[in-house]
VOBA-1610 file (N, C-alpha, C; in pm, whole numbers, padded with zeros to 5 digits, always signed):
BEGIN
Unk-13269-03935-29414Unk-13341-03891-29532Unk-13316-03742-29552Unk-13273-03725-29637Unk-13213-03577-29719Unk-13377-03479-29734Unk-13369-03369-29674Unk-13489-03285-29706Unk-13445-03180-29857Unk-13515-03210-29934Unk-13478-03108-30024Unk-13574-02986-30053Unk-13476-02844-30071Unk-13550-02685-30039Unk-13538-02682-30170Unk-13655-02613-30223Unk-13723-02535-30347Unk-13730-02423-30320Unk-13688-02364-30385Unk-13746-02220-30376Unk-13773-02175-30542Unk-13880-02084-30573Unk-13946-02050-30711Unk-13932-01892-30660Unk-13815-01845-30687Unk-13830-01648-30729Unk-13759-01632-30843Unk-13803-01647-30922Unk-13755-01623-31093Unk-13769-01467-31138Unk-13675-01419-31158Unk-13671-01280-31226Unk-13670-01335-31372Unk-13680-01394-31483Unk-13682-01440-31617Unk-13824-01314-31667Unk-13794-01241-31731Unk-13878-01135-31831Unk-14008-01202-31903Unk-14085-01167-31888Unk-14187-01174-31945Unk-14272-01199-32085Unk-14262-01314-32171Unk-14281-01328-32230Unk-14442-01258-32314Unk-14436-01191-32401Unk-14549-01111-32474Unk-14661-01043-32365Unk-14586-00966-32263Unk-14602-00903-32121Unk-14718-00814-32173Unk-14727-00724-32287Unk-14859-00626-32302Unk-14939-00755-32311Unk-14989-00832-32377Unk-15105-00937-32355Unk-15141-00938-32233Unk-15082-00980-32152Unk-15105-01053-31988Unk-15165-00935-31877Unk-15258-00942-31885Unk-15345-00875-31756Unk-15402-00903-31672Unk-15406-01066-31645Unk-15406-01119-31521Unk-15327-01279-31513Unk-15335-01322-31412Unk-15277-01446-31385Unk-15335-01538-31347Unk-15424-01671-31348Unk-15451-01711-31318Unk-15381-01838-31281Unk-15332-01827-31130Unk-15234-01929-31071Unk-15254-02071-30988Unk-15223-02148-31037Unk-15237-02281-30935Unk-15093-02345-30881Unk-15103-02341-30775Unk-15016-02431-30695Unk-15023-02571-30588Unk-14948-02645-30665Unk-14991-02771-30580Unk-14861-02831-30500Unk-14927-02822-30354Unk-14780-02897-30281Unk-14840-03036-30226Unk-14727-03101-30207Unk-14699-03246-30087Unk-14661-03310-30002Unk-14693-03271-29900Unk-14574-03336-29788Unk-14475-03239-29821Unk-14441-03156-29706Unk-14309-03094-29640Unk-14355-02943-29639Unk-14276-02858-29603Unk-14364-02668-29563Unk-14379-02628-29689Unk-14438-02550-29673Unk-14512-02503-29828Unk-14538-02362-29754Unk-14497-02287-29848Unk-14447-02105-29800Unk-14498-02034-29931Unk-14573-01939-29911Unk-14591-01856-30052Unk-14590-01702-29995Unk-14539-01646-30095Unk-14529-01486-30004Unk-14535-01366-30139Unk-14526-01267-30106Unk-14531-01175-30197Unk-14344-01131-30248Unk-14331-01129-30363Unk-14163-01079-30424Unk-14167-01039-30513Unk-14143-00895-30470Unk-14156-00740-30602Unk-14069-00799-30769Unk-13936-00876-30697Unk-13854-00915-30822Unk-13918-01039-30922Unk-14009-01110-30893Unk-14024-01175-30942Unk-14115-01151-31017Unk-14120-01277-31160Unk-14147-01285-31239Unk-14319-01343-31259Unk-14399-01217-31287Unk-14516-01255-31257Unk-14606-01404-31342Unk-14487-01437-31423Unk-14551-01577-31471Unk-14441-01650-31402Unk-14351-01685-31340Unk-14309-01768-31235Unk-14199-01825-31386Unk-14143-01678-31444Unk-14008-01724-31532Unk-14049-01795-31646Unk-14196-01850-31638Unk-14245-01921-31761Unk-14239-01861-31870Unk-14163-01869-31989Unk-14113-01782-32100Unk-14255-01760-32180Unk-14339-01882-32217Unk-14453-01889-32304Unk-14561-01936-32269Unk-14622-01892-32126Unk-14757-01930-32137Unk-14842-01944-32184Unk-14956-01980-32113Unk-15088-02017-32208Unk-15153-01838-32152Unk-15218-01809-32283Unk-15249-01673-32284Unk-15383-01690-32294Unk-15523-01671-32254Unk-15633-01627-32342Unk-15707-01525-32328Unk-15750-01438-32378Unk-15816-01287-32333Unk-15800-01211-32249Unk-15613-01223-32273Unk-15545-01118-32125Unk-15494-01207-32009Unk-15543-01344-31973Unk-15528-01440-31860Unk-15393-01535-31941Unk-15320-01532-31824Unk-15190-01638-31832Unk-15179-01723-31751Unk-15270-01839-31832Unk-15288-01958-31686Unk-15174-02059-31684Unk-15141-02062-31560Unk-15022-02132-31508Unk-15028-02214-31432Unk-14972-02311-31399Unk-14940-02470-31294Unk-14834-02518-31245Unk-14795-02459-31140Unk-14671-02570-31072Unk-14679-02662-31028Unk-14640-02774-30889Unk-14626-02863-30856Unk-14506-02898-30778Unk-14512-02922-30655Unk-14382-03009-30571Unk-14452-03114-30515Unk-14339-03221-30486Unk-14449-03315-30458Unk-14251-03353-30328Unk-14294-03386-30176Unk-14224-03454-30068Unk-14102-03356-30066Unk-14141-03223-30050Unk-14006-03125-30056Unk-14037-02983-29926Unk-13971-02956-29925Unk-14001-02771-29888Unk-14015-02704-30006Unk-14122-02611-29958Unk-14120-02535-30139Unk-14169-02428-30032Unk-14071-02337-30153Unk-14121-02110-30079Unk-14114-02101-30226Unk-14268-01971-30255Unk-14240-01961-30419Unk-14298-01826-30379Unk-14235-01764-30426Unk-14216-01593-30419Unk-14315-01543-30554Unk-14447-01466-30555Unk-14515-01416-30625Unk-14551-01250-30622Unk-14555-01215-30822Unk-14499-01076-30822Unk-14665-01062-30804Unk-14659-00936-30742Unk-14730-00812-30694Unk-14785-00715-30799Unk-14727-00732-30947Unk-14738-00644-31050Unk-14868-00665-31128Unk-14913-00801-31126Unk-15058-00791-31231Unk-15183-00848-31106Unk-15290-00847-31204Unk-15395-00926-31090Unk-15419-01051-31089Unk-15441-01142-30981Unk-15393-01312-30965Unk-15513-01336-30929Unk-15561-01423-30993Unk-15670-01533-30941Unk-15564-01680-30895Unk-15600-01727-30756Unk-15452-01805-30660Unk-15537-01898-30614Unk-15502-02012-30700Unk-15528-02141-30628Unk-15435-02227-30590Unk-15429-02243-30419Unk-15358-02329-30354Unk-15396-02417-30311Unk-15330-02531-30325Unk-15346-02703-30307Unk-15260-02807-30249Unk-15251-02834-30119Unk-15195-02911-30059Unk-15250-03002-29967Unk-15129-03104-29941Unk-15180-03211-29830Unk-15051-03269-29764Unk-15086-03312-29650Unk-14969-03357-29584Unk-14864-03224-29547Unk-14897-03117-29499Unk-14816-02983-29534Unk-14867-02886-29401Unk-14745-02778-29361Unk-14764-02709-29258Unk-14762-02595-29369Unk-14872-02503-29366Unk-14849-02421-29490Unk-14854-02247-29414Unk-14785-02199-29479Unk-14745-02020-29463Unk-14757-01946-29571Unk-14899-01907-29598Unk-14932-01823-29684Unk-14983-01687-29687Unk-14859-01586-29678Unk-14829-01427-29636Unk-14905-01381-29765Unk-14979-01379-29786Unk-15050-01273-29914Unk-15049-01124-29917Unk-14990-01065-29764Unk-15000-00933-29813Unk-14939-00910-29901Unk-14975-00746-29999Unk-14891-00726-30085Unk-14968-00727-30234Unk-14999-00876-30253Unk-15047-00946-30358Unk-15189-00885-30409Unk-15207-00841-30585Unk-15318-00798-30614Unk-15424-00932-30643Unk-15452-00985-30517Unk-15540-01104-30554Unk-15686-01056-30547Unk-15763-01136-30662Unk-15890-01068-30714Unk-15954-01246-30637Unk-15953-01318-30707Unk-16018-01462-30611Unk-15913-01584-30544Unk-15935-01599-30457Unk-15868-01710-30352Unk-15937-01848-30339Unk-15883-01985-30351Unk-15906-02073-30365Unk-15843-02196-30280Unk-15828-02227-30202Unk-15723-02313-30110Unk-15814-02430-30066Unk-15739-02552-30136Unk-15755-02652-30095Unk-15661-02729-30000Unk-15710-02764-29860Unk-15584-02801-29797Unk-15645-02932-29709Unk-15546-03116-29742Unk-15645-03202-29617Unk-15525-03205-29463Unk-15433-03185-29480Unk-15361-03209-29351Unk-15264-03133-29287Unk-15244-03091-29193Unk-15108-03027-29133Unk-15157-02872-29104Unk-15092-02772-29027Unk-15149-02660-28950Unk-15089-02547-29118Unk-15243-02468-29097Unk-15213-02347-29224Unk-15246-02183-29146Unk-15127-02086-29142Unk-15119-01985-29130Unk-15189-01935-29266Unk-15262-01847-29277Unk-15310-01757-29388Unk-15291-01596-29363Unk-15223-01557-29410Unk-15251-01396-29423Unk-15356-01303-29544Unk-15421-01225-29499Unk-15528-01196-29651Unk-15447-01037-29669Unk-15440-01048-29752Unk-15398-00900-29807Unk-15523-00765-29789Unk-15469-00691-29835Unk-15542-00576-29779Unk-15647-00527-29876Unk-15759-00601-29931Unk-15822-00587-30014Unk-15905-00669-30035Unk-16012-00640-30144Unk-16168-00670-30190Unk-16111-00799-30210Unk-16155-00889-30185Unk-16189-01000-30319Unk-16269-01105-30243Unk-16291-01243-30306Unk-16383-01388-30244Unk-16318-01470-30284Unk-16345-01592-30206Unk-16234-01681-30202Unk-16354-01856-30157Unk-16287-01932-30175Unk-16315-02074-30105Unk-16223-02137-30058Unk-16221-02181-29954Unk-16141-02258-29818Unk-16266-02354-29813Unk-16156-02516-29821Unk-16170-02603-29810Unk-16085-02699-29726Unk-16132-02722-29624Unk-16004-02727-29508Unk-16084-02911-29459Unk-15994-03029-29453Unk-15995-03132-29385Unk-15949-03094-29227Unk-15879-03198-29225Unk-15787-03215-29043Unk-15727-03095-28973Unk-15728-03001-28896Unk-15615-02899-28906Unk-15649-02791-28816Unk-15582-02673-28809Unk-15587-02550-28719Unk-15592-02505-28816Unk-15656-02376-28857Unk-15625-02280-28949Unk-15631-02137-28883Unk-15528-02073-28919Unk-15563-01893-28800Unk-15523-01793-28959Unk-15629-01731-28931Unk-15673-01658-29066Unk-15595-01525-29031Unk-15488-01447-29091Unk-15471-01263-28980Unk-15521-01188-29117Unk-15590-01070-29013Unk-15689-00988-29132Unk-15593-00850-29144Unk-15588-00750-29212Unk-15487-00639-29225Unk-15627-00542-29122Unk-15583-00477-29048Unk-15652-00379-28960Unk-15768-00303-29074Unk-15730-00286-29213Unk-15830-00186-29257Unk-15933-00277-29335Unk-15918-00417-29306Unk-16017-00502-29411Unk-16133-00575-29314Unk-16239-00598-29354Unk-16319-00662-29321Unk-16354-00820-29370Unk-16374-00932-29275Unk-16380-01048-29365Unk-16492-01107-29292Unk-16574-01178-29371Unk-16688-01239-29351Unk-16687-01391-29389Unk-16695-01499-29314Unk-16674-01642-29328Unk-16813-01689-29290Unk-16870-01770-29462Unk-16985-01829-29503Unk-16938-01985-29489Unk-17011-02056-29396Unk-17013-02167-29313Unk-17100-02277-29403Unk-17031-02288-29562Unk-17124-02373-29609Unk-17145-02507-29559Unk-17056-02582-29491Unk-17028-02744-29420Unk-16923-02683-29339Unk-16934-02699-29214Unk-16882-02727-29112Unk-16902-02883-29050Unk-16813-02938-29021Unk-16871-03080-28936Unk-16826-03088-28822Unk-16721-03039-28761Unk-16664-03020-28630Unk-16559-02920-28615Unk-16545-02848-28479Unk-16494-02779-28450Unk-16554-02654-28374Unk-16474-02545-28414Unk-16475-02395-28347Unk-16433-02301-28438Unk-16519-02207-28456Unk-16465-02100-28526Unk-16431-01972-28364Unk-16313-01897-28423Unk-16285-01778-28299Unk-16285-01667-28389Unk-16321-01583-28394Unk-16305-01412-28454Unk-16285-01283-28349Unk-16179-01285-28338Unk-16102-01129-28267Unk-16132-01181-28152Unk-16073-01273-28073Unk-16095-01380-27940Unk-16244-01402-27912Unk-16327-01393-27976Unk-16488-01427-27919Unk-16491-01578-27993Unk-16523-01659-27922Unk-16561-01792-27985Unk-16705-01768-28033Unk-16720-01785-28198Unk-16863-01738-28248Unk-16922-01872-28241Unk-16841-01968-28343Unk-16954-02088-28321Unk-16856-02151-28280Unk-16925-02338-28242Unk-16836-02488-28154Unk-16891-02582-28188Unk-16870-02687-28217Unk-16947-02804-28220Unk-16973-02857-28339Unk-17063-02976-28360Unk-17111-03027-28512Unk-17187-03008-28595Unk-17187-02971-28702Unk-17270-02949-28835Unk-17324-02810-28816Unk-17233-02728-28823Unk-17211-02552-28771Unk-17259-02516-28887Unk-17369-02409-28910Unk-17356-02302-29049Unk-17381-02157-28994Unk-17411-02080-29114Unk-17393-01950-29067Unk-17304-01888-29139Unk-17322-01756-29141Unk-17229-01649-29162Unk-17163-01545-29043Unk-17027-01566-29022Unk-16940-01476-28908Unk-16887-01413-28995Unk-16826-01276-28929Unk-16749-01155-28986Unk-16684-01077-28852Unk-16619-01037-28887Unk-16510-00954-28793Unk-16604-00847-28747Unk-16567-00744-28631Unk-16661-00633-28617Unk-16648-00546-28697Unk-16561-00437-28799Unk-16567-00394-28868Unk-16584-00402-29036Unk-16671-00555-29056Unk-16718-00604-29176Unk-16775-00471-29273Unk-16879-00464-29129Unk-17013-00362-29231Unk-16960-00211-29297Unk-16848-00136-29206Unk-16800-00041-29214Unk-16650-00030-29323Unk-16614-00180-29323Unk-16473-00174-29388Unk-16515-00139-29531Unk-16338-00034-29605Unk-16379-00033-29738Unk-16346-00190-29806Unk-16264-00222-29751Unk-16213-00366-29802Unk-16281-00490-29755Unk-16336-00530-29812Unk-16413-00659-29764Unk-16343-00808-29829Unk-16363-00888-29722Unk-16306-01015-29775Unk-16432-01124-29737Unk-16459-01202-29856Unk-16575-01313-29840Unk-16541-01417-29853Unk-16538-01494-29762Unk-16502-01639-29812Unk-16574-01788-29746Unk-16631-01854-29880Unk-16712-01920-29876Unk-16616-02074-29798Unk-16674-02135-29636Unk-16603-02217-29631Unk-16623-02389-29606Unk-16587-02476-29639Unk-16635-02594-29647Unk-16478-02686-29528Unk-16575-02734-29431Unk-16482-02756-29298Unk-16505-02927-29236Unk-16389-03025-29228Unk-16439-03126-29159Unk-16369-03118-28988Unk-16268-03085-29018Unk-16273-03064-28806Unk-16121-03007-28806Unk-16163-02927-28668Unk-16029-02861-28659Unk-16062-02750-28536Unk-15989-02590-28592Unk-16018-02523-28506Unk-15966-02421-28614Unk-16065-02291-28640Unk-16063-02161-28709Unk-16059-02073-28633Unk-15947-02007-28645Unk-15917-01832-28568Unk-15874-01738-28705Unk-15978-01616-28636Unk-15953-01521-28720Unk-15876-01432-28609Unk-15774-01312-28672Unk-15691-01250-28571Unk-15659-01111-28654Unk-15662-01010-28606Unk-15603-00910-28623Unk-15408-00870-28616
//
């Protein structure tokens, strides 16, 4: 069986570019690695000549479905980033990226997350899986335990919480002090959560 590679880094210009002052992005993968990273060259609507525009927002939708997909996202406007997969080992490097809210829906396979170096809130929705969160040294992140049902959360090697039907709010040690704070509200059925520097 033939694996087929995607890759999405579109330099294609910007269609009615003064309008567009933010992005509001969704990505949906299926079965096979799923890679998203930050790429200065690319085209902050993902080459789409005529998006949908409304009050400055250029909302957009991809889709792979039984592939490898790496989709390279520009750094140039501000992104509201919703990611969506299943069946998938996912690598999502966000440094870089001016992301204002984070959204990741994920039911199967191990997810690397990187958070960029900045403010924003997010929801993680995590089924089956490992997830290891890495924080940028100058940010602070705080993880709101709306459903937990099994597992372990770890933050900077201390195991904070273990076990079933976990809530609570954890944060890194330099939460209270960081200028950059990261919040993210999370909804968990079993696995194992590391946060890491």
């Amino acid at each position: 069986m033939k694996t087929l590679m995607m890759t999405v880094l579109l330099t294609a210009p910007v269609a009615a570019a003064p309008q567009i002052q933010k992005v509001d992005l969704h990505l949906k993968h299926e079965a096979g690695t799923f890679t998203v990273q930050a790429a200065p060259k690319a085209s902050p609507t993902l080459g789409i000549k005529n998006p949908t525009v409304k009050n400055g927002v250029a909302y957009l939708s991809q889709s792979s479905v039984a592939s490898d997909w790496k989709v390279g996202l520009s750094p140039k406007l501000p992104l509201d980033l919703h990611l969506s997969s299943s069946a998938s080992d996912v690598n999502a490097n966000l440094l870089g990226l001016n992301i204002n809210t984070l959204e990741i829906n994920h039911t199967a396979g191990d997810y690397q997350l990187k958070l960029p170096s900045k403010t924003l809130t997010g929801k993680l929705k995590m089924d089956s899986l490992d997830l290891k969160i890495t924080v940028p040294k100058d940010t602070g992140l705080k993880l709101n335990l709306q459903k937990f049902i099994s597992g372990s959360v770890t933050i900077e090697r201390n195991r904070v919480a273990e076990g079933a039907e976990v809530t609570g709010s954890y944060q890194t040690g330099n939460f209270d002090t960081a200028s950059k704070k990261i919040e993210l509200d999370v909804t968990w059925q079993a696995g194992a959560l590391t946060v890491v520097r």
